[in-house]
PyMOL CGO cylinders between C-alpha atoms (Angstrom):
from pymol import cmd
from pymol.cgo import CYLINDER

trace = [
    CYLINDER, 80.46, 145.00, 151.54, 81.26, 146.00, 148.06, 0.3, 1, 1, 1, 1, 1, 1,
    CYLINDER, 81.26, 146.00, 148.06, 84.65, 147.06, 149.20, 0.3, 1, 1, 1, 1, 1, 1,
    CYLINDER, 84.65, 147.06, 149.20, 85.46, 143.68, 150.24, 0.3, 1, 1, 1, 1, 1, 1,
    CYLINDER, 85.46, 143.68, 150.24, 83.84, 141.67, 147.35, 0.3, 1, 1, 1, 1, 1, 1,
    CYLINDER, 83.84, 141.67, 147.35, 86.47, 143.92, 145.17, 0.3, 1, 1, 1, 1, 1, 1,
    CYLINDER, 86.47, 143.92, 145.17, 89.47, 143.22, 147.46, 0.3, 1, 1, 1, 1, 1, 1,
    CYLINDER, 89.47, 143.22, 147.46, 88.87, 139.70, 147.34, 0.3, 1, 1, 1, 1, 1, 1,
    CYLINDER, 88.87, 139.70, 147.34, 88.17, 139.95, 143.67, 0.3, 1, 1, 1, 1, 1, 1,
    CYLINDER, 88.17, 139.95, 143.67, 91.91, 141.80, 143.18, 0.3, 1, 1, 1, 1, 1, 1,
    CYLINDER, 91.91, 141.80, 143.18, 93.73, 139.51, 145.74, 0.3, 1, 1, 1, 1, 1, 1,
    CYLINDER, 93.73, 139.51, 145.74, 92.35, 136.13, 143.71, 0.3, 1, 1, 1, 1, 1, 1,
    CYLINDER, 92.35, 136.13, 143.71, 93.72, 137.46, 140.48, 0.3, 1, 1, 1, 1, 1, 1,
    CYLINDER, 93.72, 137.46, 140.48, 96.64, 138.16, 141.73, 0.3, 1, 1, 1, 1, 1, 1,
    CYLINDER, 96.64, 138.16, 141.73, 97.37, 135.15, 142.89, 0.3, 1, 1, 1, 1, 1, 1,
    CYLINDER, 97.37, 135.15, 142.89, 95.84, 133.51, 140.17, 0.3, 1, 1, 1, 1, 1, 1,
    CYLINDER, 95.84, 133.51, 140.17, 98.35, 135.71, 138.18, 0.3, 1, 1, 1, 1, 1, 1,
    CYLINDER, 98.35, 135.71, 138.18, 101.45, 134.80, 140.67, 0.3, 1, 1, 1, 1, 1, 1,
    CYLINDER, 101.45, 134.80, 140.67, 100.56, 130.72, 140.00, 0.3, 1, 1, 1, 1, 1, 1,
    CYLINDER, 100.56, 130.72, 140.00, 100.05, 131.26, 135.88, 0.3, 1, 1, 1, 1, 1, 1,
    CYLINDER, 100.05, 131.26, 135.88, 103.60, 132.90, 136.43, 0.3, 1, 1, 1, 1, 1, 1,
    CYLINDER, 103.60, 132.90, 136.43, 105.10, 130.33, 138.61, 0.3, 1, 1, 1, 1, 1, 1,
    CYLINDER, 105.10, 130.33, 138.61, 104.12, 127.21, 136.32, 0.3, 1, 1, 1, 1, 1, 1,
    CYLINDER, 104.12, 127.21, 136.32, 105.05, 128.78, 133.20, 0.3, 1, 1, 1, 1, 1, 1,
    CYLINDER, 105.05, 128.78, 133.20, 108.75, 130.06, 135.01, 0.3, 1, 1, 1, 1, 1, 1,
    CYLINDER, 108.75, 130.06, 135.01, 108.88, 126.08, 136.32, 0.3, 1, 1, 1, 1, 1, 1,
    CYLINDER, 108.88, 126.08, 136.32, 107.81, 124.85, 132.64, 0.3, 1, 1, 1, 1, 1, 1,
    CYLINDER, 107.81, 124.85, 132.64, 110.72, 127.09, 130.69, 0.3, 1, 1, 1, 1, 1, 1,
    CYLINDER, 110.72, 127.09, 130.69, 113.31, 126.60, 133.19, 0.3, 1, 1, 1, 1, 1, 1,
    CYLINDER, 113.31, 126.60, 133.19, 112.38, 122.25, 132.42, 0.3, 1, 1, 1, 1, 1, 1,
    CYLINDER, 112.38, 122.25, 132.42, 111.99, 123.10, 128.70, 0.3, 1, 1, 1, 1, 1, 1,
    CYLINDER, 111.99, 123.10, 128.70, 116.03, 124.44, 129.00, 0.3, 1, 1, 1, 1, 1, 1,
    CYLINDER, 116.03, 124.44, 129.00, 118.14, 122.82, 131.64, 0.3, 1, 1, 1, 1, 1, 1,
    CYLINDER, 118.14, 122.82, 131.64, 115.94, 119.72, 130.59, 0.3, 1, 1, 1, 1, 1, 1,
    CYLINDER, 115.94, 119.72, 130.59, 114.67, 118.66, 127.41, 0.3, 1, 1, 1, 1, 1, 1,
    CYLINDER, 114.67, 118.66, 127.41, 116.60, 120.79, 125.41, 0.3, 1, 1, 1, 1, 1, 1,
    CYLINDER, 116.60, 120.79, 125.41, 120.18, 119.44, 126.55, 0.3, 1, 1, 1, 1, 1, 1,
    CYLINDER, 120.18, 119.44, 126.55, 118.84, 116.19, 125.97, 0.3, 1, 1, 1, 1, 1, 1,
    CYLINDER, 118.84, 116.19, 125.97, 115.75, 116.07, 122.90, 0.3, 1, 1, 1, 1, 1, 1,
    CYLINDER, 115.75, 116.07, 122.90, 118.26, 114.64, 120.69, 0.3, 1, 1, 1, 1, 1, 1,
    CYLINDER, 118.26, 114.64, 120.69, 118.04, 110.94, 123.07, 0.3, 1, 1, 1, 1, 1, 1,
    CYLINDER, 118.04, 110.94, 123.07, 114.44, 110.93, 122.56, 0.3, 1, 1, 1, 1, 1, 1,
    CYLINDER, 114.44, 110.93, 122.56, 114.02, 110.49, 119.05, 0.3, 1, 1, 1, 1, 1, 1,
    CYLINDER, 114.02, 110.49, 119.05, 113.53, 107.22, 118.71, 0.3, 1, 1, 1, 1, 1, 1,
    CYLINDER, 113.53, 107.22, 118.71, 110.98, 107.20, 121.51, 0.3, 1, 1, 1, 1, 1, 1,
    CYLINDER, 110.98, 107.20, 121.51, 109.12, 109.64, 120.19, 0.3, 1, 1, 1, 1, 1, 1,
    CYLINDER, 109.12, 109.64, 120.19, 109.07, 108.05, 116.77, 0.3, 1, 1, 1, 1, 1, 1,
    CYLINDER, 109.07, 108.05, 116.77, 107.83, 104.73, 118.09, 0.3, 1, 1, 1, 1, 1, 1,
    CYLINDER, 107.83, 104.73, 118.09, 105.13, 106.57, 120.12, 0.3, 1, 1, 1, 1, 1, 1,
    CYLINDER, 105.13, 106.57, 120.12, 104.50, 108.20, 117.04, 0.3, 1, 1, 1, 1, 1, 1,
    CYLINDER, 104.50, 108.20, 117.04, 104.50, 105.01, 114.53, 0.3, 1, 1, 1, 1, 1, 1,
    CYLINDER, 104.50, 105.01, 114.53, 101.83, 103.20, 117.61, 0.3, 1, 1, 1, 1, 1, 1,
    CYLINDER, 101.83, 103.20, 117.61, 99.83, 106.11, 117.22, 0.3, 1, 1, 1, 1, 1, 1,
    CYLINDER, 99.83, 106.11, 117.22, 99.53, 106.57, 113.17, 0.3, 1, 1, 1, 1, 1, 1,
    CYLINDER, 99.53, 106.57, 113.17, 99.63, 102.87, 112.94, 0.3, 1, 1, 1, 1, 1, 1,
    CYLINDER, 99.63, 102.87, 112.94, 102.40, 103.32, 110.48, 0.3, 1, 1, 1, 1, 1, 1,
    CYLINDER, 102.40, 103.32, 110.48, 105.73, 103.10, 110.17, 0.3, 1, 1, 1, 1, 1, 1,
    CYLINDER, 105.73, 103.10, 110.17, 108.07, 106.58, 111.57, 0.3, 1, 1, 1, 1, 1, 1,
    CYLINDER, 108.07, 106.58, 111.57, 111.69, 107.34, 111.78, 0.3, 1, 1, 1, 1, 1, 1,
    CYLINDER, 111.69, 107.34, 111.78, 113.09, 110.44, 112.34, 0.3, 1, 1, 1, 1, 1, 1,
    CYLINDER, 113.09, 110.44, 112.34, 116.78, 111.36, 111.82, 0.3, 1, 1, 1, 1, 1, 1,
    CYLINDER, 116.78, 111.36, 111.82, 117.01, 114.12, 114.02, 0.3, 1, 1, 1, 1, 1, 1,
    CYLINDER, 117.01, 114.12, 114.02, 115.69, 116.49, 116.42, 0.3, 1, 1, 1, 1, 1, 1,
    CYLINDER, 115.69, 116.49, 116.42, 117.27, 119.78, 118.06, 0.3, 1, 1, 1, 1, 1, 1,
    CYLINDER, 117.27, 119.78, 118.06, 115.77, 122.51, 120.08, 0.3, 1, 1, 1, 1, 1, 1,
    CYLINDER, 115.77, 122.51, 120.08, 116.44, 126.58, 121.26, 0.3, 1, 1, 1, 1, 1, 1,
    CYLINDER, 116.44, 126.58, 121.26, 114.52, 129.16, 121.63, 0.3, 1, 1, 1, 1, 1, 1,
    CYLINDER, 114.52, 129.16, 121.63, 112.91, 131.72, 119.28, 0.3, 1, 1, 1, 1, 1, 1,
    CYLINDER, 112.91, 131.72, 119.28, 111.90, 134.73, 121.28, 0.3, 1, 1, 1, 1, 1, 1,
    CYLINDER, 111.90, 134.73, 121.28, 110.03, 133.49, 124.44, 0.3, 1, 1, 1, 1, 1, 1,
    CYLINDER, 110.03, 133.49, 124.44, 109.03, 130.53, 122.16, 0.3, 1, 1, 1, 1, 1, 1,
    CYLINDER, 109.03, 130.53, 122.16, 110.36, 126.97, 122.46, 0.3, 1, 1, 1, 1, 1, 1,
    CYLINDER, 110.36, 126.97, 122.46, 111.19, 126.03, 119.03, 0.3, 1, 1, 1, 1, 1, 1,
    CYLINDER, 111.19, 126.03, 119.03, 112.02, 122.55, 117.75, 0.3, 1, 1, 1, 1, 1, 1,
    CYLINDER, 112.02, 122.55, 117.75, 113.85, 120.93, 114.38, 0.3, 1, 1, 1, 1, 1, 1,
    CYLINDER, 113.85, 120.93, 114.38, 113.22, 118.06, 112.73, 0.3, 1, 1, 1, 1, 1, 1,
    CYLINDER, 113.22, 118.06, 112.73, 114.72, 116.84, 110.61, 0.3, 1, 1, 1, 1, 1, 1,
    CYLINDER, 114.72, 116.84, 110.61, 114.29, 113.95, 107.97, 0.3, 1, 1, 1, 1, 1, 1,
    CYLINDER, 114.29, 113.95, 107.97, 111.02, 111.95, 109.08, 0.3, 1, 1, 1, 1, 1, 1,
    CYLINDER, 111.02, 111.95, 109.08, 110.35, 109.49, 106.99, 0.3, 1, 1, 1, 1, 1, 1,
    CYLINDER, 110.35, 109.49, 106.99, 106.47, 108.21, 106.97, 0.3, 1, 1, 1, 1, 1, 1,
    CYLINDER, 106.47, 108.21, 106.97, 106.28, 104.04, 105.21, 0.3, 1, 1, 1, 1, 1, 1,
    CYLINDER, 106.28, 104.04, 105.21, 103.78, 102.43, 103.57, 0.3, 1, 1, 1, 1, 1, 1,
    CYLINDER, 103.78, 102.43, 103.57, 102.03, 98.65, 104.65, 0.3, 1, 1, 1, 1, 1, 1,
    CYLINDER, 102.03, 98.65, 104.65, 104.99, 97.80, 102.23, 0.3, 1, 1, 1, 1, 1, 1,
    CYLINDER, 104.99, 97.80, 102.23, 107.51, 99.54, 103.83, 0.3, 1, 1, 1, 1, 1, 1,
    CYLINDER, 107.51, 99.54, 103.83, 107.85, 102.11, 100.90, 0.3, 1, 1, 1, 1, 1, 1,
    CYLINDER, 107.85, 102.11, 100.90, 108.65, 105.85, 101.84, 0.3, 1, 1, 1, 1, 1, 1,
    CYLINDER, 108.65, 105.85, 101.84, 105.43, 107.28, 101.53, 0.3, 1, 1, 1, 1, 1, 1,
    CYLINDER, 105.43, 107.28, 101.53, 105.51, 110.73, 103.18, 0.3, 1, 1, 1, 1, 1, 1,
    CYLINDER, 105.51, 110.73, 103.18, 109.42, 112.16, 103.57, 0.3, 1, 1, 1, 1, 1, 1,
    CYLINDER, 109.42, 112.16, 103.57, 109.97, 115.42, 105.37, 0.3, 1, 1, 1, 1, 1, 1,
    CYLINDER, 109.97, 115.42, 105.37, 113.33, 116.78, 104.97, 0.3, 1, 1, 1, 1, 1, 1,
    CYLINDER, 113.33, 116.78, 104.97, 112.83, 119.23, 107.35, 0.3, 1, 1, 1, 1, 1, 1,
    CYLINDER, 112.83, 119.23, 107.35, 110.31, 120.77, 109.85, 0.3, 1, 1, 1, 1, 1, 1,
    CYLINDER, 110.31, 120.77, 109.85, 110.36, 123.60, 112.14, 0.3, 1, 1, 1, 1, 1, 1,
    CYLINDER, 110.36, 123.60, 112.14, 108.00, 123.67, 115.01, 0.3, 1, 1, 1, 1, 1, 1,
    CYLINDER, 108.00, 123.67, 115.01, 107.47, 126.90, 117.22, 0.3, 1, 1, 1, 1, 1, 1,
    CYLINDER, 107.47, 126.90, 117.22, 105.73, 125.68, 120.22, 0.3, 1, 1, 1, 1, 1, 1,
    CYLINDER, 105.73, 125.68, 120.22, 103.02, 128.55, 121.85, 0.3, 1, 1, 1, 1, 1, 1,
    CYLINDER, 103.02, 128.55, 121.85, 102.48, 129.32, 125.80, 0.3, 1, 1, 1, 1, 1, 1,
    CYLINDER, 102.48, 129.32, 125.80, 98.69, 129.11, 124.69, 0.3, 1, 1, 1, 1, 1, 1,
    CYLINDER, 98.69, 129.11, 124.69, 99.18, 125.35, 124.70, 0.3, 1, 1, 1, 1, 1, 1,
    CYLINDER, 99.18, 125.35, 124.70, 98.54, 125.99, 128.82, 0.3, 1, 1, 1, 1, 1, 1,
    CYLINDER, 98.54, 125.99, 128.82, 95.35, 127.43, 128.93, 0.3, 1, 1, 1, 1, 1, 1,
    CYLINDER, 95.35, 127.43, 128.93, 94.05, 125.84, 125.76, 0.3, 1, 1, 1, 1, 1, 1,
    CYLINDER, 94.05, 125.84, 125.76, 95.18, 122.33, 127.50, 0.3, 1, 1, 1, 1, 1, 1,
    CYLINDER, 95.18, 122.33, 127.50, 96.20, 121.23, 123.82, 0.3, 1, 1, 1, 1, 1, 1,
    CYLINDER, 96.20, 121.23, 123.82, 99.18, 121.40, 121.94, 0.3, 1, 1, 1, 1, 1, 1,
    CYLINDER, 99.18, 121.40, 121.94, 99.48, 125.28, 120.01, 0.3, 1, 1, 1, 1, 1, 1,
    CYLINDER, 99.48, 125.28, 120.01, 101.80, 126.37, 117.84, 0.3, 1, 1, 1, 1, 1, 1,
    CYLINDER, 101.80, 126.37, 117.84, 102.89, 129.71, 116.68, 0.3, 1, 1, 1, 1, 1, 1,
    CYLINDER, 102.89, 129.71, 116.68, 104.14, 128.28, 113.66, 0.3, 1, 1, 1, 1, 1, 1,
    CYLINDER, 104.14, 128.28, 113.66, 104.39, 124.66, 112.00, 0.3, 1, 1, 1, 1, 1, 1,
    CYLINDER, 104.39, 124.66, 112.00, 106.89, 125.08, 108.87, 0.3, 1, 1, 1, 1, 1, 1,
    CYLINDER, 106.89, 125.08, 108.87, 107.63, 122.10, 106.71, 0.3, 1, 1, 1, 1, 1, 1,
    CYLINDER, 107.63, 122.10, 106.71, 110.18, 121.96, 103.97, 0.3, 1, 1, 1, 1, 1, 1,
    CYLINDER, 110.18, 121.96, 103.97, 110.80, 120.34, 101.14, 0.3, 1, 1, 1, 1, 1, 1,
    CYLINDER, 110.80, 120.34, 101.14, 108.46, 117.17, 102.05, 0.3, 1, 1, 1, 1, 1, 1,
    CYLINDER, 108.46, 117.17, 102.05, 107.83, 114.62, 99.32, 0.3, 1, 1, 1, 1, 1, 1,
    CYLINDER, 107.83, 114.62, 99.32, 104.34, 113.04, 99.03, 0.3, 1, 1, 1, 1, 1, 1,
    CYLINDER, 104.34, 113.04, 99.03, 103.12, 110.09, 97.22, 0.3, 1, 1, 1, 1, 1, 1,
    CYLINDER, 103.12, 110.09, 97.22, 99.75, 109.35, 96.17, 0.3, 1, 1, 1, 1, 1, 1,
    CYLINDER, 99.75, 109.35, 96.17, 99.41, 106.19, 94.87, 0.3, 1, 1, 1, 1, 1, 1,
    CYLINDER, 99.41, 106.19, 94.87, 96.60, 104.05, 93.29, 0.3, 1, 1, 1, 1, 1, 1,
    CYLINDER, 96.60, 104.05, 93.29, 97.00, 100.27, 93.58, 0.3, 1, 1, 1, 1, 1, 1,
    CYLINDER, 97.00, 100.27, 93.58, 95.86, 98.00, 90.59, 0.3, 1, 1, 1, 1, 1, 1,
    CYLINDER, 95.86, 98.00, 90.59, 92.51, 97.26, 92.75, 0.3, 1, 1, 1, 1, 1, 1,
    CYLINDER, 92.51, 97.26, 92.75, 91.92, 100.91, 92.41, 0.3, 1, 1, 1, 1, 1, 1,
    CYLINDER, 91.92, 100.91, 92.41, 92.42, 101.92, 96.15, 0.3, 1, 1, 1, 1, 1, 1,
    CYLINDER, 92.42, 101.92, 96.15, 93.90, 105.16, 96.83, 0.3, 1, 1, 1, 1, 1, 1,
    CYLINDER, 93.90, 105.16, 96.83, 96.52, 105.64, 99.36, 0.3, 1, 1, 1, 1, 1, 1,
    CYLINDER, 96.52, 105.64, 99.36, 97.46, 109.37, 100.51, 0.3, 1, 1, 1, 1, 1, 1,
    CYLINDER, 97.46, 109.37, 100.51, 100.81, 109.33, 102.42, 0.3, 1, 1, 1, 1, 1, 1,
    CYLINDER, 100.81, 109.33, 102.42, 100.42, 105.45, 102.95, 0.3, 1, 1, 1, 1, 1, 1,
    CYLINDER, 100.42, 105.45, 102.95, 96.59, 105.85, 104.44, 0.3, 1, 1, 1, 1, 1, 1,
    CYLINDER, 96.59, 105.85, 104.44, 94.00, 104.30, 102.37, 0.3, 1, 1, 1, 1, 1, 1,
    CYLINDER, 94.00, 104.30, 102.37, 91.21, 106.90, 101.63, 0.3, 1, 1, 1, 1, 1, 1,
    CYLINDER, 91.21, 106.90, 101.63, 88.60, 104.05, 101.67, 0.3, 1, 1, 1, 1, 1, 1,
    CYLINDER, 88.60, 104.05, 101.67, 88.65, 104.08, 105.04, 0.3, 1, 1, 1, 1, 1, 1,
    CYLINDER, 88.65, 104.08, 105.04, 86.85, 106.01, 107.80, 0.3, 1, 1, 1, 1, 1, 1,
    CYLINDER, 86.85, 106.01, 107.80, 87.27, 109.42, 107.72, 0.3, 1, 1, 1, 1, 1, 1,
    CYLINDER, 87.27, 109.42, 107.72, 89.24, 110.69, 110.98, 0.3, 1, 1, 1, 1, 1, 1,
    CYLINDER, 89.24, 110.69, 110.98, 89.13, 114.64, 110.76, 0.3, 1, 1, 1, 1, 1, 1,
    CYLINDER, 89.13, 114.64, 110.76, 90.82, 115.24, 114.23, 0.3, 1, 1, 1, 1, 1, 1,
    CYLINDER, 90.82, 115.24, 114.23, 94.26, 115.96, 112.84, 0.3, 1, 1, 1, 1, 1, 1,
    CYLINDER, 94.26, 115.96, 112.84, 92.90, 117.95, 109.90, 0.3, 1, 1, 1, 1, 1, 1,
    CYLINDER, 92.90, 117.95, 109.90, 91.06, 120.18, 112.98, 0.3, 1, 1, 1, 1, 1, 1,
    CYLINDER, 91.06, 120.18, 112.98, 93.77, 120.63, 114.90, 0.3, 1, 1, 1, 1, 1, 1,
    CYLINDER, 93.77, 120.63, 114.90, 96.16, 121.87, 112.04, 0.3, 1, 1, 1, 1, 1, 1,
    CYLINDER, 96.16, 121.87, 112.04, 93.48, 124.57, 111.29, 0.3, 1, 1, 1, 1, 1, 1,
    CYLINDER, 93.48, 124.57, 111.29, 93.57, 125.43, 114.80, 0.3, 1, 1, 1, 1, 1, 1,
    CYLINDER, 93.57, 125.43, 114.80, 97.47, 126.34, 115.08, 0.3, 1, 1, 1, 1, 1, 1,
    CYLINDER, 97.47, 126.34, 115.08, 97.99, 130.16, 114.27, 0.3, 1, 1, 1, 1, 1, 1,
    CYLINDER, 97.99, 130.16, 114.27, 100.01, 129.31, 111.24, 0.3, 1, 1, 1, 1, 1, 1,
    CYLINDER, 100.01, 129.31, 111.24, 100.97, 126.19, 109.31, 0.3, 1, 1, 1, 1, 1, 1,
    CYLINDER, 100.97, 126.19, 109.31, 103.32, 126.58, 105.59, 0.3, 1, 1, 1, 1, 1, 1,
    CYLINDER, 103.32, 126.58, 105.59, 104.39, 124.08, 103.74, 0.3, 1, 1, 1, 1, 1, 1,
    CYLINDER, 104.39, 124.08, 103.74, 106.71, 125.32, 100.93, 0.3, 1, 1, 1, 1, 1, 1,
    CYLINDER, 106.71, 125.32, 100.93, 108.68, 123.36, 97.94, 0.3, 1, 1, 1, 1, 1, 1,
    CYLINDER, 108.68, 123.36, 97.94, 106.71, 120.38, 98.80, 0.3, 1, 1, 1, 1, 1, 1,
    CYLINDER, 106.71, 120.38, 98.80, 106.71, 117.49, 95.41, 0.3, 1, 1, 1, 1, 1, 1,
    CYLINDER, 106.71, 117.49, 95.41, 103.69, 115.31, 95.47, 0.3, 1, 1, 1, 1, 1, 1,
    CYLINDER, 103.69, 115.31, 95.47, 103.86, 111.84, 93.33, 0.3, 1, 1, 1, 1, 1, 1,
    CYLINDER, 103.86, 111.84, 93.33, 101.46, 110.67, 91.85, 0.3, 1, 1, 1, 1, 1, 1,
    CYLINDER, 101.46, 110.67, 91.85, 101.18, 106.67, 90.82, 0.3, 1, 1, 1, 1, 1, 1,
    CYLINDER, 101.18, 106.67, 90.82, 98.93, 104.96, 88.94, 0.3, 1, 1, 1, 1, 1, 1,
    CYLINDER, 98.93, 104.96, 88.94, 99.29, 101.14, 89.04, 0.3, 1, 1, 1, 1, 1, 1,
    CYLINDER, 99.29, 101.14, 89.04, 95.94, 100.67, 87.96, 0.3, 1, 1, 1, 1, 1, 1,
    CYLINDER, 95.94, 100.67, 87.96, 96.54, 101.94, 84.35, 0.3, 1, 1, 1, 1, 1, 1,
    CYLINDER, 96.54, 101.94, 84.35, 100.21, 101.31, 84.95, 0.3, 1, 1, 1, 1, 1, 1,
    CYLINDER, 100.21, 101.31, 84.95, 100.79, 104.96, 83.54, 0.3, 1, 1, 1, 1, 1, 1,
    CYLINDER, 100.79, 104.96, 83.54, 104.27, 107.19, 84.08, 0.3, 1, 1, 1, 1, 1, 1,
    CYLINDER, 104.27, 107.19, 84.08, 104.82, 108.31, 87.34, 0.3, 1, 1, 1, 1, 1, 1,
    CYLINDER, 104.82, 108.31, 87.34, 103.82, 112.31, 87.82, 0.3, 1, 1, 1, 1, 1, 1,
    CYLINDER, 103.82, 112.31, 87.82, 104.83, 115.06, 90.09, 0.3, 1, 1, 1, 1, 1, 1,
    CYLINDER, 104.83, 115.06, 90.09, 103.28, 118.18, 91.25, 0.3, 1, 1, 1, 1, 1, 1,
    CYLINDER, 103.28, 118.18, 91.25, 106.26, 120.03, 91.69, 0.3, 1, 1, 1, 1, 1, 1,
    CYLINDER, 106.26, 120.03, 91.69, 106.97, 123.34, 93.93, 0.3, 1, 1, 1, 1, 1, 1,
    CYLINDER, 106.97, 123.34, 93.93, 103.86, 123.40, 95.67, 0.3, 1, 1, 1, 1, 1, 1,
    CYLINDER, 103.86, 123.40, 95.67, 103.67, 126.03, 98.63, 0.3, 1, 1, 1, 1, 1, 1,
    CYLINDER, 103.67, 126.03, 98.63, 100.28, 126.20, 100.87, 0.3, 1, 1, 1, 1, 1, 1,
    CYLINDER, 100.28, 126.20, 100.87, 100.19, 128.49, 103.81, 0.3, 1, 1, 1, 1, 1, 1,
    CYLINDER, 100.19, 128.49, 103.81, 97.32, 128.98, 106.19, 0.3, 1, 1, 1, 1, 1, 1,
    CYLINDER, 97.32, 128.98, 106.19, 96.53, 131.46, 109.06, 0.3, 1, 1, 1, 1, 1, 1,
    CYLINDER, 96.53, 131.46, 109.06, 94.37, 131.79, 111.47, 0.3, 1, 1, 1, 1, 1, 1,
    CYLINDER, 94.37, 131.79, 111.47, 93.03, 133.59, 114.34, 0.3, 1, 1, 1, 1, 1, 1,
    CYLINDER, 93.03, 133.59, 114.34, 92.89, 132.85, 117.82, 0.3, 1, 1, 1, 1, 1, 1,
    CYLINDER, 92.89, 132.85, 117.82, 88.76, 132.82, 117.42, 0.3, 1, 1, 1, 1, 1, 1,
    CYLINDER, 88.76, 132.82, 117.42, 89.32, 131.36, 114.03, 0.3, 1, 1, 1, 1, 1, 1,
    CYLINDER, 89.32, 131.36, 114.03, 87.01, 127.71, 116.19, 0.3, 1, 1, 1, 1, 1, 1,
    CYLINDER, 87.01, 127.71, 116.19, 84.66, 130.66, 116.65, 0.3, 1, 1, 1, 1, 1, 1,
    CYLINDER, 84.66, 130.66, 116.65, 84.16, 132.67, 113.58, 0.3, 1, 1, 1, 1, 1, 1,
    CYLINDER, 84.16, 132.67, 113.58, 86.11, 130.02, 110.91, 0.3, 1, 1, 1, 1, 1, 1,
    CYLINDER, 86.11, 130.02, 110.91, 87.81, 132.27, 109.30, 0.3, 1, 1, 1, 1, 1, 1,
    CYLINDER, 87.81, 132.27, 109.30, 91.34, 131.48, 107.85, 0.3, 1, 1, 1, 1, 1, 1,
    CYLINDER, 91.34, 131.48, 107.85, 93.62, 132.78, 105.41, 0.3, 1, 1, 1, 1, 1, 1,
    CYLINDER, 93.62, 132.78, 105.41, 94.78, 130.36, 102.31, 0.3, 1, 1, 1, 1, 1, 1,
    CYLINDER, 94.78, 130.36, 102.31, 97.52, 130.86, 100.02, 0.3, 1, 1, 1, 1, 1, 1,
    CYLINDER, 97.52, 130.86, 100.02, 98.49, 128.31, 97.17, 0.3, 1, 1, 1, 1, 1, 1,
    CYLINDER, 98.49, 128.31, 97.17, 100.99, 128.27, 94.69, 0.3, 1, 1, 1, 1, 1, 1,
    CYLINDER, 100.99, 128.27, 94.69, 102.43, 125.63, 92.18, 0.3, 1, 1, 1, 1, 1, 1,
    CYLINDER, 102.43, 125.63, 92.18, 104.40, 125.10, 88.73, 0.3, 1, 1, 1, 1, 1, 1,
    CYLINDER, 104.40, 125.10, 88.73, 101.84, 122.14, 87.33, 0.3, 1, 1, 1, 1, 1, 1,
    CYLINDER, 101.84, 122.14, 87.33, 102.27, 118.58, 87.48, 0.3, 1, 1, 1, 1, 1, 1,
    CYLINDER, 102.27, 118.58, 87.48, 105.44, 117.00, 85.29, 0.3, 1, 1, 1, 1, 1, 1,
    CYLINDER, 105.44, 117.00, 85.29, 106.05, 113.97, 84.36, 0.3, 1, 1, 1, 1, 1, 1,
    CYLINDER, 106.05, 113.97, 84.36, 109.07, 111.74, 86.27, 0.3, 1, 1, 1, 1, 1, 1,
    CYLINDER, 109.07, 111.74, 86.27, 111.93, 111.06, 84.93, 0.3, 1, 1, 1, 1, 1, 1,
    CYLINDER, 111.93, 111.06, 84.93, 112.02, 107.12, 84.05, 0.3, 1, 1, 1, 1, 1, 1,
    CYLINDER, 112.02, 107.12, 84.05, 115.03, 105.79, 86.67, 0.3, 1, 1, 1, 1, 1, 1,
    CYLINDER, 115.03, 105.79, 86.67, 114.22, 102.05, 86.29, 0.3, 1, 1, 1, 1, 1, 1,
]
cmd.load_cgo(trace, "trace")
């Protein structure tokens, strides 16, 4: 009886095994006959899905995709994130996105690696003395899921970024924290045991160089 139980036991894994195989050979065979050849079309789709779904304003210049390994990887590049007033608020020059197999079993989105460049924040405070991060008034209510799900990706970096600061309310220069480089890891049971690794590095904020 035990003999059987364990037979069955090996043949279900194995063809559990065979299926895993199967859908992931179907999903990287569509990933490169597919959407690679043809990613660059969908831009503008995917930046009016995204601009529904942020409620703001998206547009992204361009997109491009290969491989990296055995790991889809995608550019993007110049995505430019407005304002209620239609003023750049969040620019990213360019991003590299390296997409994980986990995503499958984890039924979410994970990435090996989400690398953005040179992105340009503004944080600005409006005469009323609201706050607006990135065009998204802080006032508001709180919505933590993106915030999660970055923590959740094996490793996100940001490097060179320049954050604005402007301050309408005291109608004070325009400053910039300039150089600023974050980097966090994490573990596969980083949801379990929280654990992450930070790194931070700047040059200070500067004042802006007067151009009107």
């Amino acid at each position: 009886m035990l003999k059987k139980t364990l037979r069955w036991v090996y043949r279900s894994a194995l063809w559990l095994m065979l299926a895993v195989l199967t859908v992931i050979l179907i999903a990287a065979l569509a990933i490169q006959f597919w959407v690679m050849p043809n990613i660059g079309r969908y831009k503008n789709d995917i930046a009016a899905y995204a601009t529904r779904a942020a409620s703001q304003k998206i547009a992204i210049g361009n997109i491009t995709a290969d491989w990296q390994g055995i790991n889809p990887h995608l550019t993007l590049s110049n995505i430019d994130i407005f304002d209620a007033q239609n003023r750049p608020a969040l620019q990213l020059k360019k991003t590299d996105i390296l997409i994980s197999w986990l995503s499958m079993p984890l039924l979410e989105p994970h990435l090996s690696e989400l690398a953005i460049h040179a992105p340009e924040l503004t944080i600005r405070r409006t005469a009323s003395g609201e706050i607006f991060v990135a065009g998204i008034s802080m006032s508001g209510e709180s919505k933590p899921d993106l915030p999660n799900w970055l923590l959740r990706q094996s490793r996100v970096k940001v490097d060179q970024a320049k954050i604005i600061w402007l301050d309408e309310k005291r109608n004070a220069p325009a400053l910039s924290l300039n150089d600023f480089n974050v980097e966090i890891s994490s573990s596969l049971l980083s949801g379990l045991v929280e654990s992450h690794t930070f790194t931070l590095s700047t040059i200070g904020w500067q004042q802006q160089p007067h151009t009107g």
